[in-house]
Jmol script that loads the backbone (N, CA, C; Angstrom):
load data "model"
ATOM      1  N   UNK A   1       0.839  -1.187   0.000  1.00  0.00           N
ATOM      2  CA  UNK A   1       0.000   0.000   0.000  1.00  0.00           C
ATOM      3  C   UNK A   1       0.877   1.239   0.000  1.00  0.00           C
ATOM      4  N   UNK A   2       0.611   2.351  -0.729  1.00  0.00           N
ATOM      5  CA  UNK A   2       0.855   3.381  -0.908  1.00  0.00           C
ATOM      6  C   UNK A   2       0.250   4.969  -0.286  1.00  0.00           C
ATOM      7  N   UNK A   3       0.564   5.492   0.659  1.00  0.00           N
ATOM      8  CA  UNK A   3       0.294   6.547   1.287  1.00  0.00           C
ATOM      9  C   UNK A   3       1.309   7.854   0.523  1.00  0.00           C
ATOM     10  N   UNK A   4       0.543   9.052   0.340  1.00  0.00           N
ATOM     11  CA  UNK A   4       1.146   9.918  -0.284  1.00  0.00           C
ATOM     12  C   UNK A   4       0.106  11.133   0.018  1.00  0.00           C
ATOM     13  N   UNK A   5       0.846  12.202   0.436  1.00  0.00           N
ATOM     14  CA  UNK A   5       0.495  13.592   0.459  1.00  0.00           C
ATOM     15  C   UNK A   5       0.555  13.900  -0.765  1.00  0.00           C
ATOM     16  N   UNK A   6      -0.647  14.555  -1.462  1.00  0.00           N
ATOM     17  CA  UNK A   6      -1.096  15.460  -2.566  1.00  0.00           C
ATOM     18  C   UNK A   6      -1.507  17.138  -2.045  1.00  0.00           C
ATOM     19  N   UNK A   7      -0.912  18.062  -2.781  1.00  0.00           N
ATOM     20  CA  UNK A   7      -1.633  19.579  -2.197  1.00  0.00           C
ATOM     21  C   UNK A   7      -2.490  19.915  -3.820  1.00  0.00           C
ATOM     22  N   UNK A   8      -3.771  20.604  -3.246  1.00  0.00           N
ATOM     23  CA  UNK A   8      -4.136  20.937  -4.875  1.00  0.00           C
ATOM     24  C   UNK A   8      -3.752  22.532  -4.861  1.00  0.00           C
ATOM     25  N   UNK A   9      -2.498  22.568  -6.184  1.00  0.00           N
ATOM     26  CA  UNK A   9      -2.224  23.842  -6.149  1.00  0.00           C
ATOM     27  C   UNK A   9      -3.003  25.069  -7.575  1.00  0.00           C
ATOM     28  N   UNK A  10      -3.768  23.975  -8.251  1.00  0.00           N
ATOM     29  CA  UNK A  10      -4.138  25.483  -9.357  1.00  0.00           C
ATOM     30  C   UNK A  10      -5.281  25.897  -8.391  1.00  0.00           C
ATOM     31  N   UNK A  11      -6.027  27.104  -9.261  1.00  0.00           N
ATOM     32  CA  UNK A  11      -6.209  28.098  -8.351  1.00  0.00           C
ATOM     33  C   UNK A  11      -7.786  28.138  -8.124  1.00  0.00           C
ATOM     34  N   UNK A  12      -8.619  27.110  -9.060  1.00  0.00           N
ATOM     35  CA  UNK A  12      -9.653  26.843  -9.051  1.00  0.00           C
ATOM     36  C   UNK A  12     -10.191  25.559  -8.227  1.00  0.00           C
ATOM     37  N   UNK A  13      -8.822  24.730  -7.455  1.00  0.00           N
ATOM     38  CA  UNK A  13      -9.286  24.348  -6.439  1.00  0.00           C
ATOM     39  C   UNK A  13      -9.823  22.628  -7.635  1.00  0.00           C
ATOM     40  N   UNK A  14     -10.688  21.560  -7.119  1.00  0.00           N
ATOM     41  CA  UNK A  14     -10.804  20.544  -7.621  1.00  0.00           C
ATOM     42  C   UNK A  14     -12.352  21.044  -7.886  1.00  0.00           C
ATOM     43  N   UNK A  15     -12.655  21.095  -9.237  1.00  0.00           N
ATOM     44  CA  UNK A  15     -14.032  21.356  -9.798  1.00  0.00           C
ATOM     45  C   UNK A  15     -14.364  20.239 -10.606  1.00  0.00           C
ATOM     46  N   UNK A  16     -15.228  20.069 -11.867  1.00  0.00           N
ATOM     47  CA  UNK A  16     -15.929  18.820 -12.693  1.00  0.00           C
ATOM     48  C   UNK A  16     -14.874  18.398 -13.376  1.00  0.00           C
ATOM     49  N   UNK A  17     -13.875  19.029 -13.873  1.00  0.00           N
ATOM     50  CA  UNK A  17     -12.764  18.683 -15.117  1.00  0.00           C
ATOM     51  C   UNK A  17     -11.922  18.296 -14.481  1.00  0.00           C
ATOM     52  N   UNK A  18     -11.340  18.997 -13.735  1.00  0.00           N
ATOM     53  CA  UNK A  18     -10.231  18.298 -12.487  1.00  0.00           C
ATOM     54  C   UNK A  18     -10.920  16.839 -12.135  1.00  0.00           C
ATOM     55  N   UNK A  19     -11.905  16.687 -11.657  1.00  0.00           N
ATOM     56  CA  UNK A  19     -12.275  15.297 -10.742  1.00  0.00           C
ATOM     57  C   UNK A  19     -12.505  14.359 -12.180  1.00  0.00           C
ATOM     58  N   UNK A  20     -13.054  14.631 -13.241  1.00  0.00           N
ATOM     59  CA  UNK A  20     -12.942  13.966 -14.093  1.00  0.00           C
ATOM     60  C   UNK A  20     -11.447  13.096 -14.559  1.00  0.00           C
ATOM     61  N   UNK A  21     -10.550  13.979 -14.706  1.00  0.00           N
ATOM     62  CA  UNK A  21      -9.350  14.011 -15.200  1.00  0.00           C
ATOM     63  C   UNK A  21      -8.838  12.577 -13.812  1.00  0.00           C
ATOM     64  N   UNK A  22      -9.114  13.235 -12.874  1.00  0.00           N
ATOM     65  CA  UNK A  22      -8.232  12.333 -11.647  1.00  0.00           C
ATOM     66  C   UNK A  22      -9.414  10.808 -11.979  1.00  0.00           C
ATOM     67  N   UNK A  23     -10.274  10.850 -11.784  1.00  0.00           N
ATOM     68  CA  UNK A  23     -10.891   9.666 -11.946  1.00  0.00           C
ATOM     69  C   UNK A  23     -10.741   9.045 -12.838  1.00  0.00           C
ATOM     70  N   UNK A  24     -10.707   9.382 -14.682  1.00  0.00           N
ATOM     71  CA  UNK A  24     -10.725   8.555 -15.668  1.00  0.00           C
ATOM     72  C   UNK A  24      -8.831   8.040 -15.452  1.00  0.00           C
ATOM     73  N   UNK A  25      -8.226   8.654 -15.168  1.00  0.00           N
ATOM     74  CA  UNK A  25      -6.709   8.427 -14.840  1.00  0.00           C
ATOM     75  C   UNK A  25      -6.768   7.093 -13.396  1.00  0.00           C
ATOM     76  N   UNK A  26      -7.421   7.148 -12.884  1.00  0.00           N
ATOM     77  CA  UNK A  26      -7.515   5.976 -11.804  1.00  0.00           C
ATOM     78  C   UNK A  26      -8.123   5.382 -12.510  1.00  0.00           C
ATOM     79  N   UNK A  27      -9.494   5.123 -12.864  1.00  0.00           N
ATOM     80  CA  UNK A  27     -10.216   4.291 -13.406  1.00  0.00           C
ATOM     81  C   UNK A  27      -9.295   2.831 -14.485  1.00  0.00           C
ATOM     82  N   UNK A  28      -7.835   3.808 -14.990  1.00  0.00           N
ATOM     83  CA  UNK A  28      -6.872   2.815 -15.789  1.00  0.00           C
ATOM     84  C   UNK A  28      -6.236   1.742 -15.049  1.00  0.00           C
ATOM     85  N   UNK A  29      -6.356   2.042 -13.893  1.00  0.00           N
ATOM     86  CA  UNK A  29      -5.579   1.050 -12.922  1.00  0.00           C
ATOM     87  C   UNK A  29      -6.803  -0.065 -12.178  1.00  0.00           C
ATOM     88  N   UNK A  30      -5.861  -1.444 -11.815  1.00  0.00           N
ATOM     89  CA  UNK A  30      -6.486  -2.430 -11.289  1.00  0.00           C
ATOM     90  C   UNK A  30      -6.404  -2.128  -9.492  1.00  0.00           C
ATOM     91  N   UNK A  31      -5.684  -1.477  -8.486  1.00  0.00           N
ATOM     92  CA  UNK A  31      -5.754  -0.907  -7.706  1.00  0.00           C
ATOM     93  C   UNK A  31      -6.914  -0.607  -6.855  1.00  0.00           C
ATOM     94  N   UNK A  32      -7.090   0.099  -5.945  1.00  0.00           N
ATOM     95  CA  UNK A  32      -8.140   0.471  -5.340  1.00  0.00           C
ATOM     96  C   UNK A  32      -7.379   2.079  -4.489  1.00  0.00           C
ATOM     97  N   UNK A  33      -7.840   2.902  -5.279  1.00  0.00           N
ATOM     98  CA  UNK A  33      -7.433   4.226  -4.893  1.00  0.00           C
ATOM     99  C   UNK A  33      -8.343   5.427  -3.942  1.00  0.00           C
ATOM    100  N   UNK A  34      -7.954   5.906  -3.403  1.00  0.00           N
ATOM    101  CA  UNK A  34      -9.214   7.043  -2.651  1.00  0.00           C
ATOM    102  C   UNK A  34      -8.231   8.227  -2.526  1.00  0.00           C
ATOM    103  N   UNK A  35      -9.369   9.181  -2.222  1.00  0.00           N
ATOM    104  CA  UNK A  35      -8.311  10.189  -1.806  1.00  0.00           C
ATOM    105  C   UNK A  35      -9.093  10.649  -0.337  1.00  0.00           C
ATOM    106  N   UNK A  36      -8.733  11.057   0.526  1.00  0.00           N
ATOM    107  CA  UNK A  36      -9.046  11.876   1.568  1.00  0.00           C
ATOM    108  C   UNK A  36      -8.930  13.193   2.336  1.00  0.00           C
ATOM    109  N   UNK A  37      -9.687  13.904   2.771  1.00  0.00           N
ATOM    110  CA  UNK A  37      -9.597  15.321   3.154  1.00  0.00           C
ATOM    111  C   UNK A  37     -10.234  15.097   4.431  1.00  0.00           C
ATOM    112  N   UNK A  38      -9.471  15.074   5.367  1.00  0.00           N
ATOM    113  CA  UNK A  38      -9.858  14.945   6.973  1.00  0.00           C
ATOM    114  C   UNK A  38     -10.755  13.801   6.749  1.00  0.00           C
ATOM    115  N   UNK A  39     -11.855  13.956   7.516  1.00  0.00           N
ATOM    116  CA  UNK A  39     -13.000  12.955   7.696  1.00  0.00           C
ATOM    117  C   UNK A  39     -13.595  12.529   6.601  1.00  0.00           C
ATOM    118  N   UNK A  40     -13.492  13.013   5.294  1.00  0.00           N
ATOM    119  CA  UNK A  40     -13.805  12.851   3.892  1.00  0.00           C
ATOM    120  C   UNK A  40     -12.977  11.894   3.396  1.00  0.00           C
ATOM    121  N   UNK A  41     -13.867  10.322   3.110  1.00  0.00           N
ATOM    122  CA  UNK A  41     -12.502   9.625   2.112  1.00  0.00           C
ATOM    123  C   UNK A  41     -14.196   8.968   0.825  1.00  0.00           C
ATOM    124  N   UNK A  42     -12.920   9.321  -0.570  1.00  0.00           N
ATOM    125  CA  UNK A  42     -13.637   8.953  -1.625  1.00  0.00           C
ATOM    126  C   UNK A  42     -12.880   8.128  -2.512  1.00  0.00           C
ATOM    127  N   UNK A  43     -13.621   7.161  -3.326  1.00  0.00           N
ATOM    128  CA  UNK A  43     -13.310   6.501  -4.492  1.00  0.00           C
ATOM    129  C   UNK A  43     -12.579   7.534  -5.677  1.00  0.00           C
ATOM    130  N   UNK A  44     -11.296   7.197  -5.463  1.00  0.00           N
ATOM    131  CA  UNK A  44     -10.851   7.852  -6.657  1.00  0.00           C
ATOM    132  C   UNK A  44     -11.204   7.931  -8.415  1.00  0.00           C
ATOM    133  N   UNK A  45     -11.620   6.387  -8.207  1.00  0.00           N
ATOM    134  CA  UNK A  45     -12.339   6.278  -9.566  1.00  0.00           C
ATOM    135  C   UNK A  45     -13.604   6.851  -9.567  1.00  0.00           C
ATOM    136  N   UNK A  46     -14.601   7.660  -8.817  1.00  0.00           N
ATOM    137  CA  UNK A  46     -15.610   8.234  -8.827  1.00  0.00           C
ATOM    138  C   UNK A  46     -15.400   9.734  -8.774  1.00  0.00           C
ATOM    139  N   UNK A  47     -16.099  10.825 -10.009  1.00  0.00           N
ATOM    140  CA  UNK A  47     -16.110  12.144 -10.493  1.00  0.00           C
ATOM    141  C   UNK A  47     -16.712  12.320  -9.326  1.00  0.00           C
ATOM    142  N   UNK A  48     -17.977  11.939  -8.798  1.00  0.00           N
ATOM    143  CA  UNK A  48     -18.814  12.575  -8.257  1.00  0.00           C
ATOM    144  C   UNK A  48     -18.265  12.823  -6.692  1.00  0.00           C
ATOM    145  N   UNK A  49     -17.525  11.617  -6.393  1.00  0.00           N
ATOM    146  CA  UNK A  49     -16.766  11.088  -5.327  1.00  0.00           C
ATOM    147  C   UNK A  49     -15.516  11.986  -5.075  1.00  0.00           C
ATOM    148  N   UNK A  50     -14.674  12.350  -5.938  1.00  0.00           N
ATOM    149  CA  UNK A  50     -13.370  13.459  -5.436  1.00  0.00           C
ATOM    150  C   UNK A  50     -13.861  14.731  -5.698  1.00  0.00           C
ATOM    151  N   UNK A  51     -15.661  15.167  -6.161  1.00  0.00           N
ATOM    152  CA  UNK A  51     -15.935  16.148  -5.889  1.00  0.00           C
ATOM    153  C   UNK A  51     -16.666  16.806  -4.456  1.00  0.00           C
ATOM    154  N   UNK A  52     -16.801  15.866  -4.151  1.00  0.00           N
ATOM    155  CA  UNK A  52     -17.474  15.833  -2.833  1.00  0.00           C
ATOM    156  C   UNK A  52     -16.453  16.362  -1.495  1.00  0.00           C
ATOM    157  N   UNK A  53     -15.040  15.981  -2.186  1.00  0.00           N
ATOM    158  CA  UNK A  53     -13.781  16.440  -1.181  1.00  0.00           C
ATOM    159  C   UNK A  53     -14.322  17.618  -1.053  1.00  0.00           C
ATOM    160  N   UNK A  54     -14.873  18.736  -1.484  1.00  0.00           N
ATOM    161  CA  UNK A  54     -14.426  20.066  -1.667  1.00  0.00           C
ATOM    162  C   UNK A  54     -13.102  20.434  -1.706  1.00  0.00           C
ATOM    163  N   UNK A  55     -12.196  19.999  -2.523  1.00  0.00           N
ATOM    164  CA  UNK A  55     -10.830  20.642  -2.573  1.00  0.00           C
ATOM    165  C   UNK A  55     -10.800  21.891  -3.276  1.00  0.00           C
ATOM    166  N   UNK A  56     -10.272  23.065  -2.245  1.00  0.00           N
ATOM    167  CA  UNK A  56      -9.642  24.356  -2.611  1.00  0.00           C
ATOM    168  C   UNK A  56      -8.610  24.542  -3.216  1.00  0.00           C
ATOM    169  N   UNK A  57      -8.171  25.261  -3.630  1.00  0.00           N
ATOM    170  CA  UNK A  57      -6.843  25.653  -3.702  1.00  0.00           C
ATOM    171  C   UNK A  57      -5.852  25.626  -2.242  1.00  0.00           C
ATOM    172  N   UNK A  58      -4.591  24.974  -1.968  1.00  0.00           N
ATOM    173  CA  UNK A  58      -4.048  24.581  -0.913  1.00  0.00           C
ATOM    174  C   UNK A  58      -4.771  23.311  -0.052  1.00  0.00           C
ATOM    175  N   UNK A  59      -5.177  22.894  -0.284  1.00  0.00           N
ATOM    176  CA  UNK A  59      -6.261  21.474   0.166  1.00  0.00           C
ATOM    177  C   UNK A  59      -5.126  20.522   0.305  1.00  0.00           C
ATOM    178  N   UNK A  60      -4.191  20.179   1.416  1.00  0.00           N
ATOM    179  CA  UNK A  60      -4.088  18.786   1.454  1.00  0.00           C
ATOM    180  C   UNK A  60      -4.715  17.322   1.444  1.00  0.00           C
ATOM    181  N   UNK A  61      -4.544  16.799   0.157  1.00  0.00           N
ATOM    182  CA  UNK A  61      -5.699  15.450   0.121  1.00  0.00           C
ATOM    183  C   UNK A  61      -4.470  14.205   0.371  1.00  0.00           C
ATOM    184  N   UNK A  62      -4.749  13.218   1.400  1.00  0.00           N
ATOM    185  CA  UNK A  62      -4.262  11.730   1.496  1.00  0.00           C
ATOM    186  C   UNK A  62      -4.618  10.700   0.586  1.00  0.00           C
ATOM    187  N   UNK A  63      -3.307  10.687  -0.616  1.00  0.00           N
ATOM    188  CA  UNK A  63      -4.278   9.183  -1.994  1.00  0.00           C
ATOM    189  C   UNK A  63      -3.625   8.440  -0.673  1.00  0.00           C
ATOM    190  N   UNK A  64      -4.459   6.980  -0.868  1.00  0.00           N
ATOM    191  CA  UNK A  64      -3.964   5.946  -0.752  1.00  0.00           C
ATOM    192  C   UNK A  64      -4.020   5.025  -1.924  1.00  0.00           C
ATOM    193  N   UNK A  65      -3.102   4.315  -2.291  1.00  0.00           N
ATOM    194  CA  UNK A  65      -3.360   3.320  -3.577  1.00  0.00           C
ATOM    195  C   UNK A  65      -3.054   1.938  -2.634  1.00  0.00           C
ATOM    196  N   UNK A  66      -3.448   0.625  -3.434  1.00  0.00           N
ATOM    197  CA  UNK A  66      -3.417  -0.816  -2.813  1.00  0.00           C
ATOM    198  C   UNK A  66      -4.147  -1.265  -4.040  1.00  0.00           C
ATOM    199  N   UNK A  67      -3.035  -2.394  -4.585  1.00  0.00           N
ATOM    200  CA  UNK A  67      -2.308  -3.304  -5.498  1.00  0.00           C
ATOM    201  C   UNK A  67      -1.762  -3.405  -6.460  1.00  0.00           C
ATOM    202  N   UNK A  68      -1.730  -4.352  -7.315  1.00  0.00           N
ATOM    203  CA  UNK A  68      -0.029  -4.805  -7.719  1.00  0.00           C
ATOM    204  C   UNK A  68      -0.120  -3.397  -9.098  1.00  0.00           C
ATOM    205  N   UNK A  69      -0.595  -2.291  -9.221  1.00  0.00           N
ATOM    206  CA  UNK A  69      -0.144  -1.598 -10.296  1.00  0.00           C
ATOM    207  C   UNK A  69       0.028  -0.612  -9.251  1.00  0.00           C
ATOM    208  N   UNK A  70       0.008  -0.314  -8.003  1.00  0.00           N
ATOM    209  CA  UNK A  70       0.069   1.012  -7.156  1.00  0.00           C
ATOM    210  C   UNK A  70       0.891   2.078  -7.234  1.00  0.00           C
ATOM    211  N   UNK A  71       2.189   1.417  -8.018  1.00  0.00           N
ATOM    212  CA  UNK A  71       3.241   2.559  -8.089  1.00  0.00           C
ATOM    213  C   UNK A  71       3.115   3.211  -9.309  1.00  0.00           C
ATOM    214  N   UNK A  72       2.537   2.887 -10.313  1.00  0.00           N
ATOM    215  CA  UNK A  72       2.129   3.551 -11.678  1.00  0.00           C
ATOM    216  C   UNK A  72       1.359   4.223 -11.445  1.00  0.00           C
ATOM    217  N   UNK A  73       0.370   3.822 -10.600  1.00  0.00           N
ATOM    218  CA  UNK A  73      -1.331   4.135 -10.512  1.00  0.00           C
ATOM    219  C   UNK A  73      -0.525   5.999  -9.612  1.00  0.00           C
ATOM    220  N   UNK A  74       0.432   5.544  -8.687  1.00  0.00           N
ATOM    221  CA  UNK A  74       0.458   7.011  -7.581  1.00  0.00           C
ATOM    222  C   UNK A  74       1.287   7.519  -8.131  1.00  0.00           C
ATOM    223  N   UNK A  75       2.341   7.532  -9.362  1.00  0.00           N
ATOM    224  CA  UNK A  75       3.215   8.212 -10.369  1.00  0.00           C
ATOM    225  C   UNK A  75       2.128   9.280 -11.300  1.00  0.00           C
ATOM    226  N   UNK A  76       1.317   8.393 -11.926  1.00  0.00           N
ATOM    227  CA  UNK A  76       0.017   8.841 -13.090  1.00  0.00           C
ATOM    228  C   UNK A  76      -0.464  10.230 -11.872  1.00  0.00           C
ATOM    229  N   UNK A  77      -0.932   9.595 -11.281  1.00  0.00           N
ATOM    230  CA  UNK A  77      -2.002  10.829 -10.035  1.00  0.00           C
ATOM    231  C   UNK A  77      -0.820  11.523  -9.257  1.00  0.00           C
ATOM    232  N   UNK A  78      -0.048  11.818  -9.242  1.00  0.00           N
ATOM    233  CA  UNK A  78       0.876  12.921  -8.414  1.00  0.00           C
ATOM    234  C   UNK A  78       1.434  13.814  -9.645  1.00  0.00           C
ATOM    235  N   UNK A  79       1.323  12.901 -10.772  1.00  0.00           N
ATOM    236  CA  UNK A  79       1.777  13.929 -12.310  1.00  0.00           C
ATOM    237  C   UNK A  79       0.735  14.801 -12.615  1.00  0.00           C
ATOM    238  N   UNK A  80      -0.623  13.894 -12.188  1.00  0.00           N
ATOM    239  CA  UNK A  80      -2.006  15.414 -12.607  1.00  0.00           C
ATOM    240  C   UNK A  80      -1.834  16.691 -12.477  1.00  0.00           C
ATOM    241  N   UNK A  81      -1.399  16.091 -10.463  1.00  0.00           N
ATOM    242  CA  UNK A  81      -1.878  17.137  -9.370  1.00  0.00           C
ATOM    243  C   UNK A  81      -0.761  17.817  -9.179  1.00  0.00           C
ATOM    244  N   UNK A  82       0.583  17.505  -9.598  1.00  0.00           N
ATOM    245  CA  UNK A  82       1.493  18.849 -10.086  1.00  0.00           C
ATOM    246  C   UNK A  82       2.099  19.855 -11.117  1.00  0.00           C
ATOM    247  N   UNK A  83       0.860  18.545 -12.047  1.00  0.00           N
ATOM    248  CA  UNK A  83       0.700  19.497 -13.760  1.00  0.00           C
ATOM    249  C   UNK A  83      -0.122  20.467 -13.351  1.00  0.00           C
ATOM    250  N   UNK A  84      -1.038  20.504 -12.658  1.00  0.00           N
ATOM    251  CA  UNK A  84      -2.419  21.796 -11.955  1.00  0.00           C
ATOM    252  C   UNK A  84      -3.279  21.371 -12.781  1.00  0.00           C
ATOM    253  N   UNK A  85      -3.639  19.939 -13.252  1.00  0.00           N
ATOM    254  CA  UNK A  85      -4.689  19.251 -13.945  1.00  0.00           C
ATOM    255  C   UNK A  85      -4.676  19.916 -15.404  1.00  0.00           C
ATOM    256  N   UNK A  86      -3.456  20.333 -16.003  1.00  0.00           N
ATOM    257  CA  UNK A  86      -3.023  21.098 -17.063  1.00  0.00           C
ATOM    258  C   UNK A  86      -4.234  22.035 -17.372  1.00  0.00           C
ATOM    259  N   UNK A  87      -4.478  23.238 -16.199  1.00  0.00           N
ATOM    260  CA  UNK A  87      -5.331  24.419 -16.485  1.00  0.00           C
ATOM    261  C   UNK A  87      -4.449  25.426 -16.761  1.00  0.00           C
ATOM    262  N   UNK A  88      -3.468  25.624 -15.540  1.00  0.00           N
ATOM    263  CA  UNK A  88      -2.570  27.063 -15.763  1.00  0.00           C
ATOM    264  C   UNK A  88      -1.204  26.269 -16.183  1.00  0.00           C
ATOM    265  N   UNK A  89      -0.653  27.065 -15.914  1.00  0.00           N
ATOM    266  CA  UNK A  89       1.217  27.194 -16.465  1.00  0.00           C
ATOM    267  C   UNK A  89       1.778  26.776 -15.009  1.00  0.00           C
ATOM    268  N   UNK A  90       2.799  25.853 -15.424  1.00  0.00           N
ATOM    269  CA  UNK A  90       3.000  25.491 -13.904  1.00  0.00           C
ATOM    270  C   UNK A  90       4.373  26.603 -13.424  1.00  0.00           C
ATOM    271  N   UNK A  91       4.110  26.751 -12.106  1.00  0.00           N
ATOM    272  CA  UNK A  91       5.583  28.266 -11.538  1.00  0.00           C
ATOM    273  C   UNK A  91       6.701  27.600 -11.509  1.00  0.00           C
TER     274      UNK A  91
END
end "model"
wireframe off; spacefill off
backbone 0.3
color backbone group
């Protein structure tokens, strides 16, 4: 299992395109992924589900990934979330 700190840094925070983007990108993996925001934990493969985080801008979210593709699966999803879900230009 895989534990990893994610921050969401573009500036619109995790909205429909963002949670899309993170979900159809999990959805490729055999894994079982979530992400969490305090007392909030969701199916990563669910839009509706990492929208529900309410992630802001600065939002620390906890992925966890678990099985045998986990290290691809948390490479793919830490590349989203420091591309800024390719909205802005990264600093």
């Amino acid at each position: 299992m895989i534990t990893t700190e994610l921050i969401v840094s573009n500036k619109a925070g995790i909205h429909a395109r963002p949670a899309n983007l993170i979900a159809k990108t999990a959805q490729k993996f055999d894994s079982k992924i979530t992400l969490s925001n305090r007392e909030i934990e969701a199916n990563a493969k669910s839009i509706m589900g990492v929208i529900t985080l309410g992630a802001t801008k600065g939002t620390k979210l906890i992925l966890k990934i678990s099985g045998d593709d986990e290290r691809l699966a948390e490479e793919e999803i830490r590349d989203i979330f420091e591309k800024k879900f390719f909205e802005e230009e990264n600093d």
